[in-house]
N, C-alpha and C positions, 0 to 999 in steps of 0.2 A: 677107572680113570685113564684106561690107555688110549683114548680117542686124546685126551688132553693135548697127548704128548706130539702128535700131527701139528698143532697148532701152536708149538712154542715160539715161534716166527711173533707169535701175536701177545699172547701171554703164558708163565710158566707153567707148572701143575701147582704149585703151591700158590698162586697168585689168584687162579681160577675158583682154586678152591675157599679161599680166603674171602672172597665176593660172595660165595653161597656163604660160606657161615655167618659172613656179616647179614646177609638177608634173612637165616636159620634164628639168631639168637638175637640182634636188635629189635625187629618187629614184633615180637611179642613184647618185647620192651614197651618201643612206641604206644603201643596198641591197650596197654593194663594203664601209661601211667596217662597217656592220653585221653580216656574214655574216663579215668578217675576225675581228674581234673576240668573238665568238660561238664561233668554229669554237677560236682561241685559248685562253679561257677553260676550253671543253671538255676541251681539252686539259692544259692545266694542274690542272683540278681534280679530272682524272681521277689524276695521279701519287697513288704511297702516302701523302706528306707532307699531301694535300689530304682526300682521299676516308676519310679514316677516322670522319668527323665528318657527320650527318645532313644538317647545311649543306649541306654540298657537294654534296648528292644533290640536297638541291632548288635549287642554285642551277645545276649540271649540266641541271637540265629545266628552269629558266628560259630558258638559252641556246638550249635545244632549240624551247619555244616562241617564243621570241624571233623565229627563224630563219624558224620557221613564218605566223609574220604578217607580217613579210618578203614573203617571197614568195608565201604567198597573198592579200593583201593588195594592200600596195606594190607590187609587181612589176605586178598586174594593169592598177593605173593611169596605172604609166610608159607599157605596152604602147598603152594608149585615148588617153594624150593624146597620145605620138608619133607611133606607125601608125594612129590612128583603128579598132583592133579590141579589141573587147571582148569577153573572152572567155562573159559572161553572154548575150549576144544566138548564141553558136554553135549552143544545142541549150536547151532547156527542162530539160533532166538536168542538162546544164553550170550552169545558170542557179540551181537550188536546193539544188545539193551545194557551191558556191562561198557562195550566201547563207549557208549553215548552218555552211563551214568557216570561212567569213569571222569572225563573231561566236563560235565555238567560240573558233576561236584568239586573238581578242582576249579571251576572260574566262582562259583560260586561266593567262598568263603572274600577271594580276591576283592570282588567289586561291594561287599557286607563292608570289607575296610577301606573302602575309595568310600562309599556312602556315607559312613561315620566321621570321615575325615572333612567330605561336603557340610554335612551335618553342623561337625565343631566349628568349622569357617564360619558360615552363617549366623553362627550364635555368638561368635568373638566380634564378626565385622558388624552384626546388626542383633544388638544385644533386645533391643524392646521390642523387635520384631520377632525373634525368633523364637517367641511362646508363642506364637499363632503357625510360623512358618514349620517349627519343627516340631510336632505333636506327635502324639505316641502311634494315633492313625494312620498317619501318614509315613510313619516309620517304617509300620507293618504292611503297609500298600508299596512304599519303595521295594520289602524285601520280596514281597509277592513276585512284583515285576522282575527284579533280577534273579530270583527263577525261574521263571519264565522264559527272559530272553535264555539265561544258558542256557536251556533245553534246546530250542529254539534254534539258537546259532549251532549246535552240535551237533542236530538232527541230522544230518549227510551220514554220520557215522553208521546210524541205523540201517541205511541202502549201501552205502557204500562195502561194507564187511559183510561176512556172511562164508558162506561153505563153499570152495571150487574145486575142481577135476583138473589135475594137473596130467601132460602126459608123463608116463616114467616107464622106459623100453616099449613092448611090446604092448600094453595096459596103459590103465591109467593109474593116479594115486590120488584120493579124498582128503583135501586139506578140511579138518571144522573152522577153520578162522582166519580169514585173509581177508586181502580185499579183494573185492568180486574181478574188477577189470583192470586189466595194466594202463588206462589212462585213469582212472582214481588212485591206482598203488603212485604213479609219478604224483598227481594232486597231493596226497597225503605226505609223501617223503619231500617233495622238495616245496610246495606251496603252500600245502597248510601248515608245515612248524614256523614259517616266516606269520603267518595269520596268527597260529597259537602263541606266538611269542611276542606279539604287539598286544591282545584281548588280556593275555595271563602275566604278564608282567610290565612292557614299554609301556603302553598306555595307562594303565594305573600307577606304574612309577612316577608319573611327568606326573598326574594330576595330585598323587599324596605329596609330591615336592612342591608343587608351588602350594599346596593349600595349608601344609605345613609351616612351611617361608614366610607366607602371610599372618598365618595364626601366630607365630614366632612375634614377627614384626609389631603386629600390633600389641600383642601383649607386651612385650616391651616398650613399648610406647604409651601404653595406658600406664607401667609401672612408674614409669618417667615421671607424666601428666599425676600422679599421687603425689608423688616426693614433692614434688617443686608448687602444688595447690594446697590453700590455705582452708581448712574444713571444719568443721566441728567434730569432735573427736568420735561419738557416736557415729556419725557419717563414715569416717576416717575410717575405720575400726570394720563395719560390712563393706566398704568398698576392699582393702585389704582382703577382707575373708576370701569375700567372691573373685577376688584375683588369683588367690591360692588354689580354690578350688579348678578354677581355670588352668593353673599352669600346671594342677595336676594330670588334668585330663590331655593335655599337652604333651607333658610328659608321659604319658600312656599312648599316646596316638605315635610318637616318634620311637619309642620303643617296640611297638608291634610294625611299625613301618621299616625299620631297619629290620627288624628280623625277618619280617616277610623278602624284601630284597634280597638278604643276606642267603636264603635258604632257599627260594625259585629258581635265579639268577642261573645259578650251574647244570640245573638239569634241563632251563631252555636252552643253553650253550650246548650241551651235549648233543640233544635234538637236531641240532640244524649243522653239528660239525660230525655227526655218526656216520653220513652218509660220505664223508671227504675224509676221515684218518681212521675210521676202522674199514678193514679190508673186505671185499664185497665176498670173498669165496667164505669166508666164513658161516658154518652155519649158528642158523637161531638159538641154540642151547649153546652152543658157545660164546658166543656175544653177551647171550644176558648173564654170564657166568663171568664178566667183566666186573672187577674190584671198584673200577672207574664206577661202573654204571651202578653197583649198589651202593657207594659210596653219597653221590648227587641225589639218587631217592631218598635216602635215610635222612640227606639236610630237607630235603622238600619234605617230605612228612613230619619232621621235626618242627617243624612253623606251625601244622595243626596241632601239635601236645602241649606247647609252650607256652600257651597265650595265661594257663593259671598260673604259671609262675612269672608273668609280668603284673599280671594282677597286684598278686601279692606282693612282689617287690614296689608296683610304685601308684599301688593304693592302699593308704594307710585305713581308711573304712572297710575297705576290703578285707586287709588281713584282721582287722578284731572280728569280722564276720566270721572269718573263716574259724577262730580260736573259738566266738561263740558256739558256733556250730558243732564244734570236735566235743566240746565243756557239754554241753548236750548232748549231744548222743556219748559220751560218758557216764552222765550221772542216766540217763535211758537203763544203758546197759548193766551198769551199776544196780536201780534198782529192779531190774529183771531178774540180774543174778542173784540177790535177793533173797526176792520172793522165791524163787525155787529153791533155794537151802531152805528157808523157813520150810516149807511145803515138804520139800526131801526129811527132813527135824521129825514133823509131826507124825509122817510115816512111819 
């Protein structure tokens, strides 16, 4: 750690080191209880009770993306700050198929909860319409497409990164992972984090809030139009339900919208002020050896682990599912265990 000690101008030794550990012992964190949770959800939103409803399609391929930034991702960096391997310096191939899934899978999960949010709009503003408009098909054709475009839109990454020869004295030196030209290294530091930071947050922020605002609005507006309308109690009684059910899913959509915000927000911020208050002579292992900078990952990958426990807290179907589910694979286990005493007995 004596190189540290050069750059105390920037951060101490303790401080530097304090950002690997946070990367050392959180990430696997993330990474067990996010994959748990994810793999769960799948599960449950796959049964008949869940899957009949467009949601659950696309909340199915949020866990899916989820999973995916995970591990391509997260995972990558447990790997570099533990064993010191990175898997972008293996091959030049390695190096711009991971740039490209890397940001694929981060726009990904973002635009799965812009869609579900369009989604609940259109079924709150136009309720009789939207069994034809919002169908499980169409669910899965929207998520197709927005895989598609990320890939799509993040393809430069592919040409742009790759292997170069830098001079160093007399020789040269073999970078595996940069960007190829110094007018793409400018495009990427100063133009694309303004691009990645409208696609992966501004723009999906403005659309979750008004559709939210709306969703909000009307439903309260329809609670109104109940109180003060005179019905037959049967009537009274499902309208009521399917209001509940609604303000559930309300309540689920503004939950994972805040936290999506809440947990993006700091590491586009970082992105586009790294280049203006961290200092240019610093090198690459020192930088990412910033407290700061592990800090704003660990919220950003904490948005993909989270989403089962919004579930749970503000689906009340959801969590008997889940106690179903455990009460099952208990009495499973139960009788497995069982049978092999019996079995063990007879022996």
């Amino acid at each position: 750690m004596m190189s540290e000690f050069h750059y105390s101008y920037f951060r101490s030794e303790w401080q530097l080191r304090a950002g690997v550990l946070v990367w050392q012992i959180v990430s696997p964190i993330l990474i067990i209880f996010g994959t748990t949770g994810n793999v769960i959800s799948i599960k449950i939103l796959s049964q008949r009770k869940f899957n009949r409803w467009a949601s659950s399609i696309y909340l199915i391929g949020l866990a899916v993306a989820d999973m995916c930034v995970l591990y391509v991702g997260l995972l990558r960096q447990w790997v570099k700050y533990t064993f010191d391997i990175d898997i972008r310096s293996l091959h030049p191939v390695i190096c711009r198929t991971h740039w490209w899934l890397m940001y694929s899978c981060a726009d990904i999960p973002v635009w799965i909860l812009t869609a579900i949010t369009i989604e609940r709009l259109v079924s709150t503003l136009c309720p009789y319409k939207s069994k034809r408009i919002c169908t499980k098909n169409k669910a899965k054709i929207t998520l197709a497409v927005i895989v598609l475009v990320a890939l799509l839109v993040n393809s430069h990454l592919v040409y742009g990164f790759g292997g170069i020869e830098i001079p160093n004295g007399n020789g040269t030196m073999y970078i595996p992972c940069a960007p190829r030209t110094e007018a793409y290294e400018h495009f990427f530091a100063k133009v694309w984090t303004w691009i990645d930071l409208c696609k992966f947050s501004l723009i999906p922020f403005a659309i979750l809030s008004i559709g939210n605002a709306c969703i909000i609005f009307k439903l309260v507006a329809s609670r109104r139009k109940v109180r003060t309308s005179v019905r037959p109690l049967s009537t009274a009684s499902t309208t009521v339900a399917t209001s509940n059910k609604a303000s559930n899913m309300t309540i689920l959509l503004l939950s994972l919208n805040f936290i999506f915000i809440i947990s993006t927000s700091p590491v586009c911020i970082y992105f586009i002020g790294e280049s203006y208050w961290i200092p240019t002579d610093l090198p690459l292992k020192i930088r990412q050896q910033d407290p700061w900078w592990a800090f704003v990952n660990m919220l950003m990958f904490s948005n993909n682990s989270a989403n089962f426990v919004l579930y749970c807290l503000t689906g009340s179907r959801f969590r008997e599912s889940v106690k179903d589910l455990f009460k099952c694979e208990a009495g499973v286990f139960a009788v497995a265990t069982g049978n092999t005493m019996n079995r063990s007995a007879g022996i």
